[in-house]
C-alpha positions as CSV (number, residue, x, y, z in Angstrom):
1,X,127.7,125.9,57.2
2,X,129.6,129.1,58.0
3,X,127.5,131.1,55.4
4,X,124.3,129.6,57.1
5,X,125.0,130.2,60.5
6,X,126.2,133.9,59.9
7,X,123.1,134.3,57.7
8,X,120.7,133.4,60.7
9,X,122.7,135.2,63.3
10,X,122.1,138.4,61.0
11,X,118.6,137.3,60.0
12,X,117.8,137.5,64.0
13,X,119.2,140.6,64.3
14,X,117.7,141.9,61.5
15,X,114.0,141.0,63.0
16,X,115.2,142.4,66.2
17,X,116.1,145.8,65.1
18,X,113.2,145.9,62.7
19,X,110.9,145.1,65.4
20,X,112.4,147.8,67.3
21,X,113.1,150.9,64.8
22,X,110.3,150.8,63.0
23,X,107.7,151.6,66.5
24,X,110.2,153.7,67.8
25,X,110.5,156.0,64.5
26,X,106.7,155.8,64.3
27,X,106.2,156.9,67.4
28,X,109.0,159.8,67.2
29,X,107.3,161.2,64.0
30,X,103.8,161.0,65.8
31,X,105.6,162.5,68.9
32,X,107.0,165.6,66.5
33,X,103.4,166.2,65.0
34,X,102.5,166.2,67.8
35,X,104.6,168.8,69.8
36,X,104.5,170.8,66.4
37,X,101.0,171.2,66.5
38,X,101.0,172.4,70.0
39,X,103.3,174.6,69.6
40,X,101.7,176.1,66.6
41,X,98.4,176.3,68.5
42,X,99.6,178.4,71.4
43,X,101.4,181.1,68.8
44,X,98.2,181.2,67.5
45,X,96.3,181.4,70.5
46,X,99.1,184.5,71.9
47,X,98.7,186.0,68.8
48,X,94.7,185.6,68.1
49,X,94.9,188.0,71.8
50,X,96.9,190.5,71.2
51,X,95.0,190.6,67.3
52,X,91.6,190.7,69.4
53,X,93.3,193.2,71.7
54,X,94.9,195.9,68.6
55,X,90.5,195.5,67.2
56,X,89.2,196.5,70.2
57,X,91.2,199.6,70.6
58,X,90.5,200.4,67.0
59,X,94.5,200.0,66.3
60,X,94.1,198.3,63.0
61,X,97.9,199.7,62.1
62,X,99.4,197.5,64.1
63,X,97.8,194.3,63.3
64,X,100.3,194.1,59.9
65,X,103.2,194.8,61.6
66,X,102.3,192.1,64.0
67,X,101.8,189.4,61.5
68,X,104.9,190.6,59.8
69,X,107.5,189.9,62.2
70,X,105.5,186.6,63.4
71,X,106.0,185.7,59.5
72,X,109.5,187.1,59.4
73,X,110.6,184.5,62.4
74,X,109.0,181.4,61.8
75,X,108.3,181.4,58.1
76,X,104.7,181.1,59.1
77,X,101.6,182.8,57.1
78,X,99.7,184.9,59.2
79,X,96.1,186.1,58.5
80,X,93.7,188.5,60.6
81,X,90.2,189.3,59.7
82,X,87.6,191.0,61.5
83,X,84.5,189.9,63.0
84,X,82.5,189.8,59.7
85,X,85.3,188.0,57.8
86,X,86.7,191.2,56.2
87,X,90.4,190.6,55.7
88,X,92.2,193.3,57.8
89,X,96.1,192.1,57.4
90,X,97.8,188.9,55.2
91,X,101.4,188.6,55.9
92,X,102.3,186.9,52.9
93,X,100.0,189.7,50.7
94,X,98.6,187.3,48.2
95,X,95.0,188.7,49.2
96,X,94.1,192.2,49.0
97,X,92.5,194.0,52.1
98,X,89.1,194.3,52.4
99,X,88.7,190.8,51.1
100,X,85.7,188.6,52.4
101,X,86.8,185.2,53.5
102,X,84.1,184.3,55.8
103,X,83.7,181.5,53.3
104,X,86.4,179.9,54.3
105,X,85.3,176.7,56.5
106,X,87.9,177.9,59.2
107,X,87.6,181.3,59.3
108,X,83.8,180.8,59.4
109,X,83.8,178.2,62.6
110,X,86.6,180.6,64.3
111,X,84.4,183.5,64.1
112,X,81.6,181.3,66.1
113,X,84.0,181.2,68.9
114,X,85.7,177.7,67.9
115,X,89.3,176.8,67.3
116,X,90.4,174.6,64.4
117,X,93.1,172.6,63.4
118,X,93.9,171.2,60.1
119,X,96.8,170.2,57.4
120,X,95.7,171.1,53.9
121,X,98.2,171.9,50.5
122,X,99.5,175.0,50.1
123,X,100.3,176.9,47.4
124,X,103.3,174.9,46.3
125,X,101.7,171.5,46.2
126,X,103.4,170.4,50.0
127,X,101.5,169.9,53.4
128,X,100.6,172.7,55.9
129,X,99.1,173.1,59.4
130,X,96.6,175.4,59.6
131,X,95.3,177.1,62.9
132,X,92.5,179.4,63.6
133,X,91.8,180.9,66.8
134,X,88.7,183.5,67.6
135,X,90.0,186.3,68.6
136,X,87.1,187.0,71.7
137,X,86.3,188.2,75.0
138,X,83.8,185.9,76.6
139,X,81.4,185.8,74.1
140,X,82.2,189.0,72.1
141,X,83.8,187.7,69.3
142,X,86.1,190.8,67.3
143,X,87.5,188.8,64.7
144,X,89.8,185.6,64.4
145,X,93.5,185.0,63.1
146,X,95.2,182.0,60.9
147,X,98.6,181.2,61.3
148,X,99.7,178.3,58.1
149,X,102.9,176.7,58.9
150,X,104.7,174.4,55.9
151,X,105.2,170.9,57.2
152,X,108.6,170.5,56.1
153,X,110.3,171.1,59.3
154,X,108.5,168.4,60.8
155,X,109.3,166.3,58.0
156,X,112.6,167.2,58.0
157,X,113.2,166.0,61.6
158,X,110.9,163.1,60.9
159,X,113.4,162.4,57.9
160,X,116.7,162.9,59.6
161,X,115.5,161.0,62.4
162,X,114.3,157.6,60.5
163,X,118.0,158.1,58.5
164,X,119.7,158.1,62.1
165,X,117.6,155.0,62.5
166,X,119.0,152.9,59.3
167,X,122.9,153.9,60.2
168,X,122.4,152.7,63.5
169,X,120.7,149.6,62.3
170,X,123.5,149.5,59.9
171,X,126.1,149.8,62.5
172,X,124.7,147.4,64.5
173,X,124.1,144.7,62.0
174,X,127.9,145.1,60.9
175,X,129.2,144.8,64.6
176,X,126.7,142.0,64.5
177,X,128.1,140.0,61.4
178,X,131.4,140.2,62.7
179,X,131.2,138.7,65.6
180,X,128.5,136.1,64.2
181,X,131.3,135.4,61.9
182,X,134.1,134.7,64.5
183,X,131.4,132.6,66.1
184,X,130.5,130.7,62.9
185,X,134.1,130.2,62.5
186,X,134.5,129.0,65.9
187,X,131.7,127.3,65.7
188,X,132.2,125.2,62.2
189,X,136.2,124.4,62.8
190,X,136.0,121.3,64.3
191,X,133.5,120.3,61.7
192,X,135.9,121.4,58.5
193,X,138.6,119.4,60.4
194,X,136.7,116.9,60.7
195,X,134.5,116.8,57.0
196,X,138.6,116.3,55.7
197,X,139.3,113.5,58.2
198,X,136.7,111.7,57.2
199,X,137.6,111.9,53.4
200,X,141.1,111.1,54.4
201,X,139.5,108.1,56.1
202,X,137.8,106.9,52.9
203,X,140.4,107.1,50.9
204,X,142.2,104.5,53.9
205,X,144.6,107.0,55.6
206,X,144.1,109.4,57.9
207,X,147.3,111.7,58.1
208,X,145.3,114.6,60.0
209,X,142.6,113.4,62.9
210,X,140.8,116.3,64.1
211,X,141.3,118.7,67.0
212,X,139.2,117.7,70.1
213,X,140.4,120.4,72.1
214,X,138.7,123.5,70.4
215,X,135.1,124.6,69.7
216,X,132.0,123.8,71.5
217,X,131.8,121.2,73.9
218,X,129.2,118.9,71.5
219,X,131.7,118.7,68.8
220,X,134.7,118.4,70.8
221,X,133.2,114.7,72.6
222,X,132.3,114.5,68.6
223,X,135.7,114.8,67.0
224,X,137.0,112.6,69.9
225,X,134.7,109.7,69.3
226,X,135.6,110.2,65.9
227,X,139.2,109.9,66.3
228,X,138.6,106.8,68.6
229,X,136.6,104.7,66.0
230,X,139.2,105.7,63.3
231,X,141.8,104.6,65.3
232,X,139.9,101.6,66.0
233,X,139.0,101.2,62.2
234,X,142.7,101.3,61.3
235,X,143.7,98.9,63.6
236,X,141.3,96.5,62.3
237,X,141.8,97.0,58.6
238,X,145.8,96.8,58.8
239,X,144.8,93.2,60.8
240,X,142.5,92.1,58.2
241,X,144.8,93.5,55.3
242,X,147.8,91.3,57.4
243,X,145.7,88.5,58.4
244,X,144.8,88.0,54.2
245,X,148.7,88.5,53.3
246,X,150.2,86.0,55.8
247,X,147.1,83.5,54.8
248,X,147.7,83.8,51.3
249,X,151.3,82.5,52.0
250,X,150.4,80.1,55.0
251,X,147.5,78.6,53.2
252,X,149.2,78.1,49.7
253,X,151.7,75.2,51.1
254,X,149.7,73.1,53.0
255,X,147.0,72.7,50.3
256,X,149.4,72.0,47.7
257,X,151.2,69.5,50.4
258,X,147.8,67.8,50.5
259,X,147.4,67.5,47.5
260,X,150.7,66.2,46.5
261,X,150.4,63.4,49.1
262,X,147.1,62.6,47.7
263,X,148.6,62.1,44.2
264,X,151.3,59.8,45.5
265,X,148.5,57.3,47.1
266,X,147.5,56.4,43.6
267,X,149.8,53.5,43.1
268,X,149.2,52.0,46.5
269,X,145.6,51.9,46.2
270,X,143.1,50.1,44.7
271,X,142.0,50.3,41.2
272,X,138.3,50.9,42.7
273,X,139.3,53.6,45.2
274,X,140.8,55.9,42.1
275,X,137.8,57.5,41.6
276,X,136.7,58.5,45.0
277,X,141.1,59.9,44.9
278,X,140.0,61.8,42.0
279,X,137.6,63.0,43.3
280,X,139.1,64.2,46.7
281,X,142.2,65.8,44.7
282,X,138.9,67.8,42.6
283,X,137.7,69.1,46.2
284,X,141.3,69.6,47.6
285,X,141.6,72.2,44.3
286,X,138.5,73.5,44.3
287,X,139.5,74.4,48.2
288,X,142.6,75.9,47.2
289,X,140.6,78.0,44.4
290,X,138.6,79.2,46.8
291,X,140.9,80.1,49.7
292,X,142.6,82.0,46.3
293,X,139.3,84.2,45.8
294,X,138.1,84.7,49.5
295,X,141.8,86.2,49.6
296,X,141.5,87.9,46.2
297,X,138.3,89.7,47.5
298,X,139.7,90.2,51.0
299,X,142.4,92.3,49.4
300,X,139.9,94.0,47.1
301,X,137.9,95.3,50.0
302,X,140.4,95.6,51.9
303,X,142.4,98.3,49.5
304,X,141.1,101.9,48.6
305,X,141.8,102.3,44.8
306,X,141.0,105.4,42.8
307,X,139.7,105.3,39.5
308,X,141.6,106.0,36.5
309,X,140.8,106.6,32.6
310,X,141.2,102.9,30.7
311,X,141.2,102.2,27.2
312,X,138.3,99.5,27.2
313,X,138.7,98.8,23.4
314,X,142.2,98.1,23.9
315,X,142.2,95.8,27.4
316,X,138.7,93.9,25.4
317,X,140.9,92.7,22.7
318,X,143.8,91.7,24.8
319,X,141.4,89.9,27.1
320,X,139.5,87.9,24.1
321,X,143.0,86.9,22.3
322,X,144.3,85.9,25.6
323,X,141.1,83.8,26.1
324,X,141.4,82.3,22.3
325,X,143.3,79.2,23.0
326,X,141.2,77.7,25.7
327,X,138.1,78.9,23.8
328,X,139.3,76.8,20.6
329,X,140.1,73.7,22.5
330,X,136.4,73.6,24.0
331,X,135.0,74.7,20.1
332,X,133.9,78.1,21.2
333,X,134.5,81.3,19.3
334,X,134.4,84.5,20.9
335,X,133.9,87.6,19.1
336,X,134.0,91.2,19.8
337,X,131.5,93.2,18.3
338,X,130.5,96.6,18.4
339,X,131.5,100.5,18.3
340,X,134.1,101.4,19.8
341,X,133.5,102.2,23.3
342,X,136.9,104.6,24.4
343,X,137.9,105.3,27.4
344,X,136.1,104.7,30.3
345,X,136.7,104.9,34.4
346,X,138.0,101.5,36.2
347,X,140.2,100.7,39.3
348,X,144.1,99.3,38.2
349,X,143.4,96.2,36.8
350,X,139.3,95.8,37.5
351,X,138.5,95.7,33.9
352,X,141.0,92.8,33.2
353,X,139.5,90.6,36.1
354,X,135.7,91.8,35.4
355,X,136.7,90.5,31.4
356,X,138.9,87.2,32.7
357,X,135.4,86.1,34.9
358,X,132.7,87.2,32.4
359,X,134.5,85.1,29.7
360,X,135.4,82.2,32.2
361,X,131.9,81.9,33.0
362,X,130.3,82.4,30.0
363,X,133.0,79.6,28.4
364,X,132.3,77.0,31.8
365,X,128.9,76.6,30.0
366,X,128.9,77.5,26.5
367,X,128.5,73.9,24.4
368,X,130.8,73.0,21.5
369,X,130.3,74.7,18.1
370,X,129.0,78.0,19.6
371,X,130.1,81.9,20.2
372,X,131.0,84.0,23.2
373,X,129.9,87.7,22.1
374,X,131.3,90.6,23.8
375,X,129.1,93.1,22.6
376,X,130.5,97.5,23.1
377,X,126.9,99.3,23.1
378,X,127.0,102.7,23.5
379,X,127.2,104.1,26.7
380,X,130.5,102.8,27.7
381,X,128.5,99.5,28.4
382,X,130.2,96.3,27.9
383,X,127.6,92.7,27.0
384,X,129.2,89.2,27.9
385,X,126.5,86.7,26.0
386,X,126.4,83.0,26.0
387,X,124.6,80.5,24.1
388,X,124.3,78.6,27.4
389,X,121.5,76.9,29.4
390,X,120.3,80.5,31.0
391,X,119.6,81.3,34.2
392,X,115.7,81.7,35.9
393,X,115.2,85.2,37.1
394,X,115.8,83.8,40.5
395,X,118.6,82.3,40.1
396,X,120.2,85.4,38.7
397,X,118.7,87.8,41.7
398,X,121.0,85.4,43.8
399,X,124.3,85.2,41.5
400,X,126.3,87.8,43.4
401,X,126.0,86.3,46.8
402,X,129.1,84.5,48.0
403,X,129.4,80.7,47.8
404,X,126.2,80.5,45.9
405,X,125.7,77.8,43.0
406,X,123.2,77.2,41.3
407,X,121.0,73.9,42.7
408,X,121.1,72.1,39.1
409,X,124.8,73.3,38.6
410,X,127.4,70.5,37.9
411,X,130.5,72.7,37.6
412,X,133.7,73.3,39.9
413,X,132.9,76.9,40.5
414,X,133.5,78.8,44.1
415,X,130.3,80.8,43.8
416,X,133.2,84.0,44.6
417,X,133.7,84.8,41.0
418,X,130.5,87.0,40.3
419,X,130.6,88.8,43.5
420,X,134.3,89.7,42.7
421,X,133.2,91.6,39.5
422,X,130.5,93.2,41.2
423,X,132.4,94.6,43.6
424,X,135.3,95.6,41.3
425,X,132.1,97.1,39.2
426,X,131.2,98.8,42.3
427,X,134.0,100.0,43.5
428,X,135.1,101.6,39.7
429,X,131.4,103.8,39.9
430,X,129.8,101.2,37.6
431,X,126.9,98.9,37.6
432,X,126.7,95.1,36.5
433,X,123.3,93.3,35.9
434,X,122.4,89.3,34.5
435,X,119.9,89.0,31.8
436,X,118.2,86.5,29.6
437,X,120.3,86.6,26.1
438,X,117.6,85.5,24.1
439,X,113.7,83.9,25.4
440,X,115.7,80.3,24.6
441,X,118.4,80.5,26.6
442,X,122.0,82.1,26.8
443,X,122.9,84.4,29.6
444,X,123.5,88.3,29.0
445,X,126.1,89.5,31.4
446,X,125.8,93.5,31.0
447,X,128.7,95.9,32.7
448,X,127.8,99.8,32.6
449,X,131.1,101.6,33.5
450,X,131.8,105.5,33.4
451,X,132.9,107.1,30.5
452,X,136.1,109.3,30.5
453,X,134.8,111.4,26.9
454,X,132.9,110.4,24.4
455,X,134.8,109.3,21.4
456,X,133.7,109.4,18.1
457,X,135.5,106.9,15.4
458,X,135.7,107.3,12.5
459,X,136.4,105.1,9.0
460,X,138.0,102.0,9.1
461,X,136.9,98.5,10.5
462,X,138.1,98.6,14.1
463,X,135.4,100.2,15.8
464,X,132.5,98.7,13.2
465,X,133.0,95.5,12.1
466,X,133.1,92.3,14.1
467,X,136.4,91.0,15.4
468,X,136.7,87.1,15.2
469,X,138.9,85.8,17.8
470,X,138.8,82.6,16.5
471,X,140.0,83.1,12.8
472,X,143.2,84.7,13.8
473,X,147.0,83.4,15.9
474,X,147.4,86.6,18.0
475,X,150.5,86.5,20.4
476,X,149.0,86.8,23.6
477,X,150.9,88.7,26.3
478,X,149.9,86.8,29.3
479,X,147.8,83.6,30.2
480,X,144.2,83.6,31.0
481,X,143.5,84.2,34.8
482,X,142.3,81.9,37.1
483,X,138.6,82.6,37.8
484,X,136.7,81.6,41.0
């Protein structure tokens, strides 16, 4: 902004001073001309008399001298001829005496009694004025004399004038980019300050608020609302950040008290009342699940987590060998299948939970006898497809809203477990999106993450060949998560 605001400051001034040099130097050359034409026209009026005068007294001998010393102190030509156009003196000699020139437009109109002014070429290719006067008495006309001055003293002034022009503008500009700097400067401080506050902010700290007691008034009421709602935000995200800490810990006992004194009605009741107790301990958990995944994603939105590189070939084949003893008690295989996909960008622990509640899904309705494929496409994209039911298009606009469950759905499920991967796909710069597996059925979970760098593998079956979860005993290193 700095850049931009100096460039207009000198983008004004530059209009300014162009508006205002380029007249006046006009106007000076025009002015010059001017004078210098003038001035060349009453020499060559003085002269054309005393010419006129030297003719009429028949003193022709003095006529060269005249034109001589004229020539020798301006650097002028000077040329008299007599009334018939004979030339009786040339100061610069380059026509011989005697010569007619009342050819000569000028010399012909000046020997009619009329004056003449005009800028032709001279002999060395520049610009000349050119003055004829009739030397006359009344109407007696004796002669007439030209006096040809070069126009490079005009020029010259012209020339040295426009140059005094440009370093003044230059000057001027200078003077004016330094102080449109210090302004800029002044100006655009309380905005740096507070562009960094506001990244501090995102990132959930905000170690350096900025200074509401310097630069213009605007921005100083701006950094100082700023400073209030960041205070303000602080204070309500360390509440909400305590409030889901201390309710994760108040919450957990009394849920697990109810449910323990549910369990020890059984014997005192009724054989016929068991099922409805069943049932109520099944709600009692399902409660405590939930409260466990509004908490979960409280603390999720709650924290600001960078991304970091993570190997998703590696945590996929954890993930899948950790789900392998569940899967085989329900008679579901799950395979991974696929190149391998490297390394890709993900929160601390997102990609384990995004796996855990893809497969946990995907395994609630898979029926016996069929396969859970986790599918690496290229791209860095990761493809969680079931052999389930499906879901309608509708039904999987709506799957990432919280609490929702499906109308025909007979499951135990919070309706928090999608939106948790979403926004743990979210917040790792990814995208997630539901689609039809096949046009029978099945449900095609598909997770688009960054990739780190594109790795190329080569040989061997890792990357290539399926990977059969279900053929093998792998040691896994910790239990399959909960999902909600």
């Amino acid at each position: 902004m700095t850049r931009r605001l100096l460039l207009s400051y000198l983008a004004l001034a530059l209009l300014v001073l162009v508006g205002l040099e380029i007249p006046l130097g006009y106007f000076y050359a025009r002015g010059e001309e001017s004078r210098f034409s003038q001035g060349v026209e009453r020499d060559a009026s003085m002269l054309a008399e005393v010419a006129e005068e030297n003719i009429e007294k028949h003193n022709l001998e003095a006529l060269p001298e005249l034109a001589r010393e004229y020539a020798d102190d301006t650097g002028a030509r000077v040329v008299v001829v007599d009334r018939d156009g004979r030339l009786l003196t040339d100061s610069a000699g380059t026509a011989a005496t005697g010569a007619d020139l009342s050819g000569q437009p000028d010399i012909a109109a000046a020997l009619r009694n009329k004056a003449t002014t005009a800028t032709r070429k001279n002999a060395r290719g520049g610009d000349a004025l050119a003055v004829t006067m009739p030397g006359s008495s009344g109407t007696t006309i004796r002669g007439a004399l030209q006096v040809t001055y070069p126009m490079t003293m005009v020029t010259d002034r012209e020339r040295h004038i426009w140059l005094a022009l440009v370093v003044a503008g230059t000057c001027v500009l200078a003077a004016v980019a330094l102080v449109a700097f210090a302004l800029a400067r002044w100006i655009t401080r309380p905005l740096r300050t507070l562009e960094r506050a506001t990244t501090q902010l995102a990132d959930g700290h905000l170690d350096n608020p900025p200074d509401a007691a310097t630069g213009p008034p605007e921005l100083r009421r701006l950094a100082a609302s700023f400073n209030h709602t960041a205070t303000r935000l602080q204070h309500l995200l360390q509440a909400q950040h305590g409030f889901a800490s201390e309710a994760s810990h108040q919450l957990k006992t009394p849920l697990a008290s109810l449910r323990l004194r549910l369990e020890n009605f059984e014997p005192y009741l009724d054989l016929r009342a068991h099922a409805s107790l069943e049932e109520t301990i099944e709600e009692v958990e399902r409660l405590s699940r939930m409260v466990h995944g509004l908490l979960a994603l409280a603390r999720l939105e709650n924290t600001a987590t960078t991304p970091e590189p993570v190997d998703l070939d590696a945590v996929l084949a954890d993930r899948a060998a950790t789900w392998e003893s569940l899967a085989c008690e329900q008679h579901v295989t799950v395979a991974v299948t696929g190149p391998g996909a490297g390394r890709v960008w993900a929160i601390p622990g997102a990609l384990e939970q995004i796996i855990d509640n893809l497969i946990a899904n995907a395994l609630r309705v898979s029926p016996p006898g069929t396969t859970i494929t986790l599918y690496r496409a290229p791209g860095a994209e990761l493809h969680v497809i079931d052999q389930g039911p499906g879901m309608p298009p509708a039904d999987r606009e709506r799957a990432f809203d919280r609490f929702w469950r499906a109308s025909d759905s007979h499951h135990d499920g919070t309706g928090l477990g999608l939106p948790i991967v979403r926004h743990l796909v979210h917040a790792s710069g990814g995208q997630i999106t539901l689609n039809a597996a096949t046009a029978s059925g099945g449900l095609d979970a598909r997770v688009r993450l960054p990739p780190v760098e594109r790795e190329r593998r080569s040989g061997g079956a890792t990357g290539r060949a399926a990977h059969r979860v279900g053929r093998r005993t792998p040691t896994p290193r910790s239990g399959p998560r909960t999902p909600v």
